[in-house]
C-alpha positions as CSV (number, residue, x, y, z in Angstrom):
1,X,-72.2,-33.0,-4.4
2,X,-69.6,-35.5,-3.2
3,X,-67.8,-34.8,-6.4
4,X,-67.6,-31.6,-6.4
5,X,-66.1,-31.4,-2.6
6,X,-63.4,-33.8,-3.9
7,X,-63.0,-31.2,-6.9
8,X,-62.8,-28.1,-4.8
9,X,-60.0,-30.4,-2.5
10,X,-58.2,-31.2,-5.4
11,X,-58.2,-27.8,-6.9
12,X,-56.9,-26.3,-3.4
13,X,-54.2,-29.0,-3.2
14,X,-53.2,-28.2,-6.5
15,X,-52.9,-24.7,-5.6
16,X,-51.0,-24.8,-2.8
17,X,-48.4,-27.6,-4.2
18,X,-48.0,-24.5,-7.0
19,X,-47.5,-21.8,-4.4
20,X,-44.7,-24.0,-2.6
21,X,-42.8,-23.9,-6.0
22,X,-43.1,-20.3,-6.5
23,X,-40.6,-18.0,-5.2
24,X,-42.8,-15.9,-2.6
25,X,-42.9,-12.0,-3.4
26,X,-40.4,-9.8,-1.5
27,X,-40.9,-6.6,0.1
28,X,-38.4,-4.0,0.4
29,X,-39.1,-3.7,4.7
30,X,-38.6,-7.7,4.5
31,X,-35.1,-7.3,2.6
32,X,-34.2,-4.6,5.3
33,X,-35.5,-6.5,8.1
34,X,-33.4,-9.7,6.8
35,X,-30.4,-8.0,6.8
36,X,-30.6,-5.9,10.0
37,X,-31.5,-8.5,12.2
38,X,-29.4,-11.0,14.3
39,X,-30.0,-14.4,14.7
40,X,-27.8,-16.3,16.8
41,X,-26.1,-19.5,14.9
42,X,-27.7,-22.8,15.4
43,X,-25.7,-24.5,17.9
44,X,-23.0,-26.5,16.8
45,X,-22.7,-24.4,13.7
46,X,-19.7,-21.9,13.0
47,X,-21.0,-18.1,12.0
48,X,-19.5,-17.3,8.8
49,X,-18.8,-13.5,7.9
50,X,-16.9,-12.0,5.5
51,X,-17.9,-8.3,7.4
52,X,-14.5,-6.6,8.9
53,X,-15.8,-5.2,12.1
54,X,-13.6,-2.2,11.9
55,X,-12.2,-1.3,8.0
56,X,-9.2,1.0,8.3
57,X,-10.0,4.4,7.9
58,X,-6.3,5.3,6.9
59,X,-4.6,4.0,3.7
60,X,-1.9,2.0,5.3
61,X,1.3,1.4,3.4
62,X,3.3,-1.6,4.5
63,X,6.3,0.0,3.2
64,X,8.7,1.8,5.4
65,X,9.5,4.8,3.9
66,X,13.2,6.5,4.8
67,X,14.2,9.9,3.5
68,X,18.4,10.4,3.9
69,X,19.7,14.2,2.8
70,X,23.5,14.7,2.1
71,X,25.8,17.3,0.9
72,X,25.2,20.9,1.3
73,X,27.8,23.8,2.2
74,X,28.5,22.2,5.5
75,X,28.4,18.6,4.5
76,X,25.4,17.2,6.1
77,X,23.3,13.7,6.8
78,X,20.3,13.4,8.1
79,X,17.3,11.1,7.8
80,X,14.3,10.1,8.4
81,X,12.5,6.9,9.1
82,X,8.7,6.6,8.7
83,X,7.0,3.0,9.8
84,X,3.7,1.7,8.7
85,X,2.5,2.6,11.5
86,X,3.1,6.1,11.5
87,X,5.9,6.3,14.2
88,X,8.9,8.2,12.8
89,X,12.6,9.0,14.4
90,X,14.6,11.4,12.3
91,X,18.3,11.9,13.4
92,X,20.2,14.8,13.1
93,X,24.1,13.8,11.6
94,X,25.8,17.3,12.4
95,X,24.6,17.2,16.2
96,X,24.4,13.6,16.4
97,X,21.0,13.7,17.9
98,X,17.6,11.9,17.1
99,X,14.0,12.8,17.6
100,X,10.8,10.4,17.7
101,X,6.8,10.6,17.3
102,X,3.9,9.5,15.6
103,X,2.4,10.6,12.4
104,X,-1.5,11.5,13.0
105,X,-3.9,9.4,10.9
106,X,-4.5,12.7,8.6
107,X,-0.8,13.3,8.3
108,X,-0.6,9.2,7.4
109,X,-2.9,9.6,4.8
110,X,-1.5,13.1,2.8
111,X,2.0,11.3,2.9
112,X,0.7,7.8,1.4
113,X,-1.1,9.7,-0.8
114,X,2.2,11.7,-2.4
115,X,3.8,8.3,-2.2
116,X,1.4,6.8,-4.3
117,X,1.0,9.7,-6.9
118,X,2.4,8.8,-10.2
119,X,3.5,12.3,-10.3
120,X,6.4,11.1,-7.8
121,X,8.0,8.2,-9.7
122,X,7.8,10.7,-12.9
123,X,9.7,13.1,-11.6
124,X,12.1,11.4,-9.4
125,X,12.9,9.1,-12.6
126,X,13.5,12.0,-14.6
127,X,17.1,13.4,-14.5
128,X,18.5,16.3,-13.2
129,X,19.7,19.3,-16.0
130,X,22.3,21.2,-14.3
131,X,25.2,20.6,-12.0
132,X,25.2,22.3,-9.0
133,X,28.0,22.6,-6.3
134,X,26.8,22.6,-2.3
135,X,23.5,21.5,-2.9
136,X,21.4,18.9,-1.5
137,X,21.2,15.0,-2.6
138,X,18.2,12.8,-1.5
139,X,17.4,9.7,-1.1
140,X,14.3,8.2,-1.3
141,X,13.7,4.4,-0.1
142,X,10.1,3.3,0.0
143,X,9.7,-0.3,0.4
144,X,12.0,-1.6,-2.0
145,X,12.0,1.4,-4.1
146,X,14.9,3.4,-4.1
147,X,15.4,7.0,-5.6
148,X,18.4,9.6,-5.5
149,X,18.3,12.9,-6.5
150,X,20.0,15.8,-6.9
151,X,18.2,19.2,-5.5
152,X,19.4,21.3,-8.1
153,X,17.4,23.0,-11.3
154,X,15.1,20.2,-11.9
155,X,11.3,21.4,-10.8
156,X,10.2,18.4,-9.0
157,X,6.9,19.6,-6.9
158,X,5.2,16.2,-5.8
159,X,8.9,15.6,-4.5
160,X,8.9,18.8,-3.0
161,X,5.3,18.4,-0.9
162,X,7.1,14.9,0.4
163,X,9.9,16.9,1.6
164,X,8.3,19.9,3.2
165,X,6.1,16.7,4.6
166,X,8.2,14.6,6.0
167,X,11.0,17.2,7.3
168,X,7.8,19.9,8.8
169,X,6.1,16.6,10.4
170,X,9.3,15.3,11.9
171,X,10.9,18.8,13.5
């Protein structure tokens, strides 16, 4: 009887030195508890988290972007400056005046979007095929990227969204 006591011991010892090996069985409400609950840090210890508490909604380019239009019939130069941030002046050169404001986060995000559209690059890369007296020259600067073209025959219509952007936004 003695012996078979110390048996049934040693059997339950073995058992549970197996179990504490084993990787215990996981529930899906135990996953979703362990990850929506808080625990404050042990103190002394630093909380690590590689969360961001607020992600940008907008696609923010860190490029300025500046738009500069020259020539026409009556000799024109006007431009306009766009900041990361979405503020914008545009100045007027016939009437030497300026206006201000700030882009909306919708209006932000159509223009990065034409900025970033490969579309762009292809067809402001892509030279005019006419000359053309009293016509319009623009240049483009975004970040360090600069572009100059001239508004005559060549259908460019990802350019032409950023200029009815960028001119309708800033009037």
């Amino acid at each position: 009887m003695r012996t078979l006591r110390v048996l049934t011991i040693a059997g339950l010892a073995a058992l549970a030195l197996a179990a504490c090996g084993a990787e215990p069985a996981k529930s899906p409400t135990a996953d979703t508890q362990a990850s929506t609950s808080s625990s404050a840090p042990a103190a002394g210890s630093t909380p690590t988290s590689t969360a961001i508490p607020n992600p940008p909604k907008v696609p923010v380019s860190t490029d300025e972007v500046t738009l500069v239009r020259t020539g026409g019939f009556a000799g024109v130069k006007d431009s306009w400056k766009i900041q990361p941030d979405g503020s914008w002046t545009a100045e007027n050169g016939r009437t030497n005046t300026n206006k201000s404001g700030k882009l909306t986060e919708a209006q932000r995000t159509t223009l990065t979007g034409l900025l970033k559209d490969p579309a762009l690059v292809k067809e402001l890369k892509t030279p005019g095929t006419a000359k053309c007296s009293d016509t319009f020259n623009y240049t483009l600067v975004v970040g360090p990227e600069t572009y100059t073209v001239e508004n005559c025959g060549q259908p460019r219509p990802t350019f032409g969204k950023v200029l009815d952007l960028i001119q309708g936004l800033t009037s």
